[in-house]
N, C-alpha and C positions, 0 to 999 in steps of 0.2 A: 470530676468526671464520674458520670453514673457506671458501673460495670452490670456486666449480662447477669439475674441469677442463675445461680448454678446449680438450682433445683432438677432442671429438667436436661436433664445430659440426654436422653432420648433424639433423632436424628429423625426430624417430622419431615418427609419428603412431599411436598406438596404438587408437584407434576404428573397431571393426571397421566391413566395407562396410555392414551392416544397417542400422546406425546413424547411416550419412551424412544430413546434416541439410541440408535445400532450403530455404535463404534467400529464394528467389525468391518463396515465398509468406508470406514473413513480412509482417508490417503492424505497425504504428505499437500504440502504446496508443489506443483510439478514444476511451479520457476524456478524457487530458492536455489536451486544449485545453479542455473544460470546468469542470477545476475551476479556479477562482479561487484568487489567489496568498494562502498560508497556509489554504487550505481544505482539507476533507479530505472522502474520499471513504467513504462509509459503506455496507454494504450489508443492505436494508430484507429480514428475511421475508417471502414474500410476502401473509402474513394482513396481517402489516401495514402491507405499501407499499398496499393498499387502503382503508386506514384513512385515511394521511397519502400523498396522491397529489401535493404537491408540498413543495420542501426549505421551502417559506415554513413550512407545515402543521409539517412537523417542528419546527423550531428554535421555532416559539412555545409548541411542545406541551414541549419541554426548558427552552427559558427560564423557563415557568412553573413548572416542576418546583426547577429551581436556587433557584428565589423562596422556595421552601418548606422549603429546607435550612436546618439551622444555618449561620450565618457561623461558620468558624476563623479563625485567622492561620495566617498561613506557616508560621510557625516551629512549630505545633504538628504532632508528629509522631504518624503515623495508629499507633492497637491494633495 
């Protein structure tokens, strides 16, 4: 395996000034503390985040949907 020379310790910044990025107004993810650990985070059309206005609404409206699926096994591999 080739290694880097290590002539040039120098740190060549190649991102022109336009480009400079201001940290200073960065912020957090403002979900991360909302979702719940193994949860995920989905995002509603808004026709239909009117329909299902809270995650309870949702997930009863899929749970009943799954209800209605064939069962497979695992092992069976999808078309």
């Amino acid at each position: 395996m080739k290694k880097t020379p290590d002539s040039n310790h120098e740190t060549n910044d190649d991102l022109q000034a336009e480009y400079q990025l201001d940290y200073s107004k960065a912020r957090s993810n403002r979900f991360a503390p909302k979702i719940p650990e193994g949860g995920r985070l989905v995002i509603l059309d808004p026709d239909i985040a009117q329909v299902f206005t809270t995650p309870e609404a949702v997930n009863a409206v899929l749970r009943a949907l799954i209800a209605t699926m064939p069962k497979t096994n695992a092992n069976d591999k999808a078309a």
